[in-house]
C-alpha positions in Angstrom: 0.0 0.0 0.0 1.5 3.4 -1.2 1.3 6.2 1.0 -1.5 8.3 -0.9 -3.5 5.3 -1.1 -3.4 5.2 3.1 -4.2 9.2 2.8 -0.7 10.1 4.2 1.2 12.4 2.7 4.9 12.5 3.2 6.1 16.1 4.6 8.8 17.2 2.3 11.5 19.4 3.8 12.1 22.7 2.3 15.4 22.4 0.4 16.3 26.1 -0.4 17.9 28.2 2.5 15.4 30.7 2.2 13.0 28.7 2.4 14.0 27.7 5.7 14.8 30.9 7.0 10.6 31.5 5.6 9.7 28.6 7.9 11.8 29.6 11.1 10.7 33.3 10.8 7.6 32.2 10.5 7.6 30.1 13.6 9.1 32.9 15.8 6.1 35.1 14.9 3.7 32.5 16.3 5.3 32.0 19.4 6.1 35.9 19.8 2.2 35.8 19.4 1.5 33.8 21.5 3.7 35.0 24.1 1.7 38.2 23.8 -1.5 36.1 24.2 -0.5 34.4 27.4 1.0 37.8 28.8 -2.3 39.5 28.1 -4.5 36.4 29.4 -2.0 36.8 32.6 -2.4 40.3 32.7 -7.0 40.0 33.2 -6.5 37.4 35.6 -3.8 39.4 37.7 -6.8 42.6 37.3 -9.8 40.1 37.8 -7.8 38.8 41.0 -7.3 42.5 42.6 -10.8 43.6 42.2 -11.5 40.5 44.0 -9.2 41.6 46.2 -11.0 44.9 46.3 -14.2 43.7 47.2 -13.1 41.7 49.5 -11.5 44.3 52.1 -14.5 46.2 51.4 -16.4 43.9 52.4 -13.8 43.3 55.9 -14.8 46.8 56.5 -18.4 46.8 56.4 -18.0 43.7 59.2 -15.3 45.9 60.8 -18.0 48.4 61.3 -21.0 46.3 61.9 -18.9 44.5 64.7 -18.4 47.9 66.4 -21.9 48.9 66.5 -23.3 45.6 67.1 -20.6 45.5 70.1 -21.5 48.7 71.7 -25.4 47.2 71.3 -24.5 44.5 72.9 -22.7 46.7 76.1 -26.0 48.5 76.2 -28.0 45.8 76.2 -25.8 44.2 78.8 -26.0 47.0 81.1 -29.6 47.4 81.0 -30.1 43.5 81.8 -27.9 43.8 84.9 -30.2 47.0 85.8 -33.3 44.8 85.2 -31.6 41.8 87.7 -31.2 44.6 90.3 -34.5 45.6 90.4 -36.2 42.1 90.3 -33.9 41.6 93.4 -35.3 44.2 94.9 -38.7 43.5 93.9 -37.9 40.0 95.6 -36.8 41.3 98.5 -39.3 43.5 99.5 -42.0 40.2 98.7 -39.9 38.5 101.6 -39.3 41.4 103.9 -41.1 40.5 107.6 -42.0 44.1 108.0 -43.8 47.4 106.1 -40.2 49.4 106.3 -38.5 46.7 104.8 -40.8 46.5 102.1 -40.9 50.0 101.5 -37.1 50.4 101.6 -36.5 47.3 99.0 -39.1 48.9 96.7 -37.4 52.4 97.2 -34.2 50.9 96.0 -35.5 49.3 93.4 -37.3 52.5 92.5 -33.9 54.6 92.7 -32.4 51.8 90.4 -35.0 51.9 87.6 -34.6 56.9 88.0 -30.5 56.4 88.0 -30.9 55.4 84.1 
């Protein structure tokens, strides 16, 4: 079987000098093409990557911030629970007390806890 009737054909080598020098020149403009190619492709992900980047410590700085205010809440909130324990202590300490003054002062001081906000 010849090699046309398989449907190869044999690559013939250029046999002139410029010829060659056709063929390399040619080659070294694809791959300084391509070079350019992967140097651009580099070049959007290195961009794509920093807004990323971007957005991201934005987004650290919104949390930052929430943090801080969700925080100080929280130290309100805090404060006013341990005002609310004081008073119920009160409150249950004047329902205990043996005597009228005791009552009264327990529910005075639970009064004067509730006014010193």
């Amino acid at each position: 079987m010849s090699e046309q009737q398989s449907g190869r054909r044999r690559m013939e080598l250029p046999k002139k000098k410029e010829d060659l020098e056709k063929i390399v020149e040619e080659v070294e403009e694809r791959e300084h093409e391509h070079y350019h190619e992967h140097e651009h492709y580099h070049e959007h992900v290195h961009e794509e990557i920093e807004d990323v980047v971007s957005v991201l410590e934005l987004l650290v700085d919104s949390l930052n911030a929430n943090y801080k205010s969700l925080e100080s809440t929280v130290k309100v909130h805090s404060d006013e629970i341990v005002r609310l324990y004081k008073v119920l202590a009160k409150v249950v300490e004047a329902c205990g007390a043996s005597s009228e003054e005791e009552k009264v002062k327990a529910l005075r001081e639970a009064l004067s806890i509730i006014s010193a906000s």
